[in-house]
C-alpha positions in Angstrom: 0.0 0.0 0.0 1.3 3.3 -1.1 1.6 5.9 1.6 -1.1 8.1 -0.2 -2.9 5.1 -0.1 -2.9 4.8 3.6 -4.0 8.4 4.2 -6.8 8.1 1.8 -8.0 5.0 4.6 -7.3 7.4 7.2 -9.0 10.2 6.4 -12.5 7.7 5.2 -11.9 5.9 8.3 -12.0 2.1 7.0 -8.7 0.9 8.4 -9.6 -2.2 11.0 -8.7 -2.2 14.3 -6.9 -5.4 15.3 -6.1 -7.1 18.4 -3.5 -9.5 17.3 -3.9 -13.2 18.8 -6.8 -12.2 20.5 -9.0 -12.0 17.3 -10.8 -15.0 16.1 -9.8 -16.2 12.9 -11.7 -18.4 10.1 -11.7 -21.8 10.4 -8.6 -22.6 8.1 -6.4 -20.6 10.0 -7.4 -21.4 13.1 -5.7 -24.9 14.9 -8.3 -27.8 16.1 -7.4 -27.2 20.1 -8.0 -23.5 19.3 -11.0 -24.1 17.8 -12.6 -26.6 20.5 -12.2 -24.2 22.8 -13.9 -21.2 21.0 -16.8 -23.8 20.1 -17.1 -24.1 24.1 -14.6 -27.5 24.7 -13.2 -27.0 28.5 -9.8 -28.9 27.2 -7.0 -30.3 29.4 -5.1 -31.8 26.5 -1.5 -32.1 27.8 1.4 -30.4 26.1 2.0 -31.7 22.8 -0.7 -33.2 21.7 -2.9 -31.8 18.6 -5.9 -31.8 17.4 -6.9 -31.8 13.4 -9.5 -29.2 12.7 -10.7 -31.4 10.1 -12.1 -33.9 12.5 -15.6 -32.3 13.6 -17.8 -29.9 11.9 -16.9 -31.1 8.7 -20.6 -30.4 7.7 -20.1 -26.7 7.7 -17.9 -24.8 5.3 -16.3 -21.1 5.5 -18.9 -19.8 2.7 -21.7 -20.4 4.8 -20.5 -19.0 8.1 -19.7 -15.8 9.0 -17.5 -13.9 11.5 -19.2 -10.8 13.9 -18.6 -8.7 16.8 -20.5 -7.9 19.6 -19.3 -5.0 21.3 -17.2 -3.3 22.8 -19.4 -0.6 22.7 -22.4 -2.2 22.8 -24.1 -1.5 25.7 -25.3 -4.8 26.3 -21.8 -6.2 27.1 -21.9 -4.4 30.3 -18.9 -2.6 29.7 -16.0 -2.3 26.8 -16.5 -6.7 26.4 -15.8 -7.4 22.8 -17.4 -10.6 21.5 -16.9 -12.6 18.7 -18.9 -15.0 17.3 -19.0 -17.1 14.3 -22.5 -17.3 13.4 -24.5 -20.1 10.7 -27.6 -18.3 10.0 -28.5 -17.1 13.9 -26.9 -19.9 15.2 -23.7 -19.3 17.1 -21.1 -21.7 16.0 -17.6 -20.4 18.5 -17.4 -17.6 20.9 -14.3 -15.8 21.5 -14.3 -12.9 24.3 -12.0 -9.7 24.1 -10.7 -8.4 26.7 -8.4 -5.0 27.2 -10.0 -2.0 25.9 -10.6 -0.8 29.9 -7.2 -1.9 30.8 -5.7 0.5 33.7 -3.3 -1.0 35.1 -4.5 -1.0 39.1 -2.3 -4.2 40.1 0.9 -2.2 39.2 0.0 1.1 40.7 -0.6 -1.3 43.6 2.7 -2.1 43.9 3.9 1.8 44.2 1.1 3.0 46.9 1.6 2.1 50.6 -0.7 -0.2 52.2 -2.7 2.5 53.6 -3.6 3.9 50.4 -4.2 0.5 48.6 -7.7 0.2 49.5 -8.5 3.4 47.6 -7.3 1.7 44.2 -8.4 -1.4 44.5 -12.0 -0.2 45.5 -12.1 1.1 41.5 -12.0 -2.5 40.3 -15.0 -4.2 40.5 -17.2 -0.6 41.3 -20.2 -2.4 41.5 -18.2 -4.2 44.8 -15.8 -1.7 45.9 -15.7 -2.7 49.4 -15.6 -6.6 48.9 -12.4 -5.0 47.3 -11.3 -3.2 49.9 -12.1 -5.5 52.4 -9.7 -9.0 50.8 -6.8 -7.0 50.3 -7.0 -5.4 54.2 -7.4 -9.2 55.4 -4.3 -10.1 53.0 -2.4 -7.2 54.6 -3.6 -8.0 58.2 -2.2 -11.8 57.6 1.3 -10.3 56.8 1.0 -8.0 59.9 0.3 -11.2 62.0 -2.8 -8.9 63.5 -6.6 -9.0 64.4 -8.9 -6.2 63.7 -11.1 -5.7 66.9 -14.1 -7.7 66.6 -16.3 -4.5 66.0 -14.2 -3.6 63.1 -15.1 -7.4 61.7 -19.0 -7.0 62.4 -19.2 -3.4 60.7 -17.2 -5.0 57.6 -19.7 -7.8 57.2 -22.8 -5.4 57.5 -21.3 -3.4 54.7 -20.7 -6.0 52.7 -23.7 -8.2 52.6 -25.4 -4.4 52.3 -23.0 -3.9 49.3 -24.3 -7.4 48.3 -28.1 -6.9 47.7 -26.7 -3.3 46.0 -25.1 -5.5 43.5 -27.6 -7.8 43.1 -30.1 -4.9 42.6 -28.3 -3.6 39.8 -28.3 -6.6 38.0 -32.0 -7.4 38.4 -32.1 -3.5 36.9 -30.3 -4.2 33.8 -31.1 -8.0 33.5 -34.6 -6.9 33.3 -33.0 -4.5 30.3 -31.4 -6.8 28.7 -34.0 -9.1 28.1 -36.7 -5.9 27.4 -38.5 -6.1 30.8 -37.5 -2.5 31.0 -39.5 -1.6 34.1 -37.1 -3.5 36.1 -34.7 -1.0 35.7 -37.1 1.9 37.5 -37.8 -0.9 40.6 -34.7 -1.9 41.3 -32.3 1.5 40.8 -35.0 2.6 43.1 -34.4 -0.1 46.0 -30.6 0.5 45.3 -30.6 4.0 45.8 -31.9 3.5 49.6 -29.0 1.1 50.2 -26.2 3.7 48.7 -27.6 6.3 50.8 -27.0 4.6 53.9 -23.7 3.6 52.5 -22.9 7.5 51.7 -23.9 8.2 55.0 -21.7 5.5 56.8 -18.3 6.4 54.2 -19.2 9.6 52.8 -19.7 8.3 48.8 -22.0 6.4 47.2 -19.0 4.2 46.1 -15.5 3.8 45.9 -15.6 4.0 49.6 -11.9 3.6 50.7 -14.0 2.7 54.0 -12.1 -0.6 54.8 -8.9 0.0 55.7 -6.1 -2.2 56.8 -6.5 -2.8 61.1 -10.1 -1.9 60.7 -12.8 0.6 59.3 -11.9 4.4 58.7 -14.8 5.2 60.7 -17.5 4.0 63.3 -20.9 3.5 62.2 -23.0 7.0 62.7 -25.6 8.1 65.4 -29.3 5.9 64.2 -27.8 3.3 62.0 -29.6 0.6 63.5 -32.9 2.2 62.3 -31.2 2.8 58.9 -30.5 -0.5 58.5 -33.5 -2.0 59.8 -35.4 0.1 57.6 -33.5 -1.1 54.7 -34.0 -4.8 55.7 -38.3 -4.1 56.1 -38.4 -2.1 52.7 -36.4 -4.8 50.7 -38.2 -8.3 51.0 -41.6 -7.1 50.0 -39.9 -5.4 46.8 -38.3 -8.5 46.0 -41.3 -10.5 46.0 -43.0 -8.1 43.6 -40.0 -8.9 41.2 -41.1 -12.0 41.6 -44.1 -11.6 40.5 -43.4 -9.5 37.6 -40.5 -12.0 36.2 -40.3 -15.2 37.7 -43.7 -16.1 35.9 -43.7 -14.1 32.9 -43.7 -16.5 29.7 -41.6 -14.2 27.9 -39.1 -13.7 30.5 -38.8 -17.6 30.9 -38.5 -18.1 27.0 -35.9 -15.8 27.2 -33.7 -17.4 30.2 -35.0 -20.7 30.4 -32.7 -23.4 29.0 -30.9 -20.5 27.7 -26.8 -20.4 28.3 -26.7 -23.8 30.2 -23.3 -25.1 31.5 -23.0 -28.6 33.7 -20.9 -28.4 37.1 -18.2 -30.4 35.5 -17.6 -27.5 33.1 -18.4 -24.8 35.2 -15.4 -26.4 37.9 -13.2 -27.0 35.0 -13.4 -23.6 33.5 -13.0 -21.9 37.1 -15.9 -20.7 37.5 -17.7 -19.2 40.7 -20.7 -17.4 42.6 -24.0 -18.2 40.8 -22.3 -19.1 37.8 -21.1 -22.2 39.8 -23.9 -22.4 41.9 -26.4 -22.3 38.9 -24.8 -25.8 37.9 -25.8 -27.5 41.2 -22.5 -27.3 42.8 -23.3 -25.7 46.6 -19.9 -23.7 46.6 -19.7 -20.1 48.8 -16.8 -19.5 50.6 -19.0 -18.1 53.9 -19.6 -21.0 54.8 -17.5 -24.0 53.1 -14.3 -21.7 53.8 -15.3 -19.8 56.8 -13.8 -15.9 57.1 -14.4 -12.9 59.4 -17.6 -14.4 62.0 -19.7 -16.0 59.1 -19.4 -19.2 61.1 -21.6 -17.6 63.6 -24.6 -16.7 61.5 -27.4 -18.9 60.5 -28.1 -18.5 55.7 -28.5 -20.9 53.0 -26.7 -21.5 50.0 -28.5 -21.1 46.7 -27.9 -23.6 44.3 -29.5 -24.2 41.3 -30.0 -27.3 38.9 -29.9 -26.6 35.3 -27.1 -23.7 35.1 -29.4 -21.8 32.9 -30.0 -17.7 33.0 -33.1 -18.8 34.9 -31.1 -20.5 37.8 -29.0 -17.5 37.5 -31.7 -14.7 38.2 -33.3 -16.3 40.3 -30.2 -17.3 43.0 -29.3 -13.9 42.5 -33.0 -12.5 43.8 -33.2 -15.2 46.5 -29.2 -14.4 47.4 -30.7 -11.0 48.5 -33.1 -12.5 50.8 -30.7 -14.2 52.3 -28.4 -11.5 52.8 -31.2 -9.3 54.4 -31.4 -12.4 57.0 -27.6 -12.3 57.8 -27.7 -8.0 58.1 -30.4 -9.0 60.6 -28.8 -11.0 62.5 -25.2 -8.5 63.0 -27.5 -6.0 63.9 -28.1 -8.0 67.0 -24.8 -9.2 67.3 -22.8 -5.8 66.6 -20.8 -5.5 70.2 -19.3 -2.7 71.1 -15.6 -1.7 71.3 -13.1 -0.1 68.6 -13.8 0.5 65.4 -9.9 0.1 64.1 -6.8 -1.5 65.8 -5.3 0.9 68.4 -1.8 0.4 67.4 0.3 3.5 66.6 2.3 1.5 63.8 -1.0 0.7 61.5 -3.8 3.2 62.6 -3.2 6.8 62.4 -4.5 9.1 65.5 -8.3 9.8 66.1 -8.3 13.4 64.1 -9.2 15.6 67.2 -5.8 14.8 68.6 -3.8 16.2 65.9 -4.7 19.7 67.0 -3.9 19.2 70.2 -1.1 17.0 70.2 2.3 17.6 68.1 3.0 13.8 68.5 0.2 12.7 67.4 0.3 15.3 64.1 3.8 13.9 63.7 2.2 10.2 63.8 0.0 11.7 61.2 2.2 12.7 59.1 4.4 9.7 59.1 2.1 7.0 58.5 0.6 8.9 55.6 3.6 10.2 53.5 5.9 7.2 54.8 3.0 4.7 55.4 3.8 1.3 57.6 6.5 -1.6 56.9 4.9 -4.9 56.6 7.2 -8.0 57.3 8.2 -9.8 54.2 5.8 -13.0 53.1 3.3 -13.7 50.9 -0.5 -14.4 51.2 -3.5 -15.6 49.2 -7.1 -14.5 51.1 -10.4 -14.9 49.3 -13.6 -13.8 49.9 -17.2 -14.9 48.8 -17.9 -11.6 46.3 -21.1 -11.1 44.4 -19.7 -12.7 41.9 -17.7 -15.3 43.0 -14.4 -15.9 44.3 -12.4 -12.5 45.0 -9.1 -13.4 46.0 -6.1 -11.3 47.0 -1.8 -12.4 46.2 -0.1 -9.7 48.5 3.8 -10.2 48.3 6.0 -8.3 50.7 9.5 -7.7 51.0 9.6 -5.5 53.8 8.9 -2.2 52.6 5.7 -0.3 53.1 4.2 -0.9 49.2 3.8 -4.1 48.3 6.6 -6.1 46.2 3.2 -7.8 43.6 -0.1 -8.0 43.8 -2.5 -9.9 42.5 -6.6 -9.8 42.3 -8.3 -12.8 41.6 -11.1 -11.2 40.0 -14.5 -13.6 39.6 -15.3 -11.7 36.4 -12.0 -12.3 34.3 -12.5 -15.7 35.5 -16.3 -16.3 34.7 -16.2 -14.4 31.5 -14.3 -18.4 30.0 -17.8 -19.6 30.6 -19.4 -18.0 27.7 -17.9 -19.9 24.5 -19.9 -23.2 26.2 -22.8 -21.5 27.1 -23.4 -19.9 23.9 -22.8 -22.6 21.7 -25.7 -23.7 19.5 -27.4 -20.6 20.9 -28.8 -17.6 18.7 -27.5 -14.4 19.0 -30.8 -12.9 20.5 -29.6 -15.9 23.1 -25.8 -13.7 23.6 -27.5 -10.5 25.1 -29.0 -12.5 28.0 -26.1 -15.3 28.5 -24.0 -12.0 29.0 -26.2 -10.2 31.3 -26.4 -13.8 33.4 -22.9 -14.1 33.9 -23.0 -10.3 35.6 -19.8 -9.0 34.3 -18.2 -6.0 35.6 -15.0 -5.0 33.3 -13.4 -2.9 35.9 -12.0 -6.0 37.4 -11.5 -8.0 34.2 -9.5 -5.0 32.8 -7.9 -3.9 36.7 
């Protein structure tokens, strides 16, 4: 191509983007393990060992089949997701998910903050979550500091987060209902979530992005009346829930849109790494609050929603009765909430009570120390994970002794649970894509962190 050529495409705009190996290419090009597993195979071929595209599908032939992308712009893929699917007609032959065009780089500007300011990057990962964020990597640095948060501290960060839970949850009932045109959804729940941010801006001070969970404790204790706050918000929910009900669970067109629709078996769903009601969905009863007890979850009476046919169906619905259950266990810390510090009262983790500071020049020395210098945390390294909306959120923290961490790592259940689509949209038609996508709940802030 000449370079007047090129300026000509320029200017008209036709030259392709192109993501290298991350593309999906047509069927000649591509090899047979590369192709199983964009037609939904979970493989563990060992190394070495081939496959010859040739030896299934033979029945369909490049003329016929075409290649399309879904996103990333679209707004049904929840975020900058590219898709792309080669389709026969409306049928979905192989699925190949995109990922990148969010990209931002949190895990390395992790490794330059101090652990005190951590929690305010990694609560810009999964947004929809921030505090389940903020609260694994705190534990992971409290595990390296060989400390316990006073059990307050614990008690407040469970309330949040089950609170933060049915937020979640209430969003995607909101666009789920979108996605698959039940568009009043979207007024009904944005409305119940609204109530629960509130609270939560009047607890942190924003509606998210809280940098409320902080390592040794919360930032602050919970404000004058929050037991009626909360209370209020536990009464209110349950009776909205069961007019979703209503207005969903039986509604033929909702069901011939999510039933039988993106199905995955437990076998695939373990095999692929799945988690949360993804996993659950397929029958396997998996949460971590309770078959890998953290923080007091030991100590509270919920059950585990499991579903039977890993369909979009099982999916909505374990997410609306996962809110009911979480209003049961925010009932049960407000009776249990005992009284004591909010935060460890060590000098070398937890920075003065802010009144002091005008009255003490030690303490505004303290201050000023363990926010420009931060605290050294002994060297180690530490895997915690925590039972997320979306599945297993897991922390890597390595230290060498400094006060920033030597690598992190998130375990984000979105980057994970976005393998499952190729299986569950095989065979599907693209109509199907929209609400598989919606199902899996994906929030690119963490895929892209």
């Amino acid at each position: 191509m000449s370079s007047t050529e090129g300026e000509d495409l320029v200017q008209t705009g036709l030259i392709e983007t192109f993501e290298g190996t991350q593309e999906m290419d047509d069927r000649a090009s591509t090899s047979g393990t590369e192709l199983l597993r964009q037609q939904g195979a979970v493989l563990r071929l060992s190394e070495g060992i081939s496959v010859d595209p040739g030896a299934f599908n033979t029945e369909i032939t490049e003329d016929e089949t075409m290649i399309l992308n879904l996103g990333p712009q679209h707004p049904s893929t929840h975020g900058v997701l590219r898709l792309m699917m080669e389709l026969d007609g409306e049928t979905v032959l192989r699925t190949k998910p995109i990922v990148g065009y969010l990209h931002t780089g949190m895990e390395k500007t992790g490794e330059e903050l101090t652990y005190l300011q951590g929690p305010t990057n990694v609560t810009r990962m999964d947004y929809l979550a921030p505090l389940f964020n903020e609260c694994v990597f705190s534990m992971a640095v409290e595990q390296l500091l060989e400390i316990e948060v006073p059990p307050r501290a614990t008690w407040i960060r469970m309330l949040m987060c089950e609170l933060n839970r049915i937020s979640s949850h209430l969003l995607f009932m909101a666009t789920n209902g979108l996605d698959v045109a039940a568009l009043s959804m979207m007024l009904y729940a944005w409305r119940e979530r609204e109530m629960v941010l509130s609270f939560m801006e009047k607890v942190t001070g924003l509606r998210m992005n809280h940098n409320y969970i902080r390592p040794g404790g919360v930032a602050a204790d919970l404000p004058d009346g929050w037991r009626d706050d909360v209370l209020a918000i536990c009464d209110l929910i349950p009776p909205r829930l069961d007019e979703y009900d209503d207005l969903l669970t039986g509604q033929p067109v909702f069901l011939q849109r999510t039933e039988g629709v993106g199905t995955i078996s437990g076998e695939e769903a373990i095999a692929l790494g799945a988690t949360g009601p993804i996993l659950r969905s397929s029958g396997v009863a998996w949460d971590l609050r309770r078959d890998m007890p953290y923080q007091f979850y030991d100590q509270l009476e919920f059950d585990v929603i499991v579903g039977k046919y890993g369909d979009a169906f099982d999916r909505y619905s374990i997410r609306l009765n996962e809110m009911r259950e979480s209003v049961r266990i925010v009932r049960q810390i407000v009776e249990l909430m005992p009284q004591g510090d909010y935060r460890l009262q060590d000098k070398k983790v937890t920075p003065p009570p802010r009144a002091r500071i005008d009255q003490s020049m030690e303490a505004l020395i303290h201050h000023f120390k363990i926010f420009t210098e931060g605290f050294k945390v002994p060297e180690g390294e530490v895997y915690v994970a925590i039972e997320s909306p979306r599945g297993e959120l897991g922390c890597y923290l390595v230290s060498n002794g400094t006060a920033k961490p030597y690598r992190l790592h998130i375990r984000d259940p979105s980057f994970v649970n976005i393998q499952a689509l190729p299986p569950m949209m095989r065979g599907g038609l693209v109509a199907d894509a929209v609400a598989i996508i919606s199902s899996v709940d994906p929030v690119m802030g963490g895929v892209d962190r």
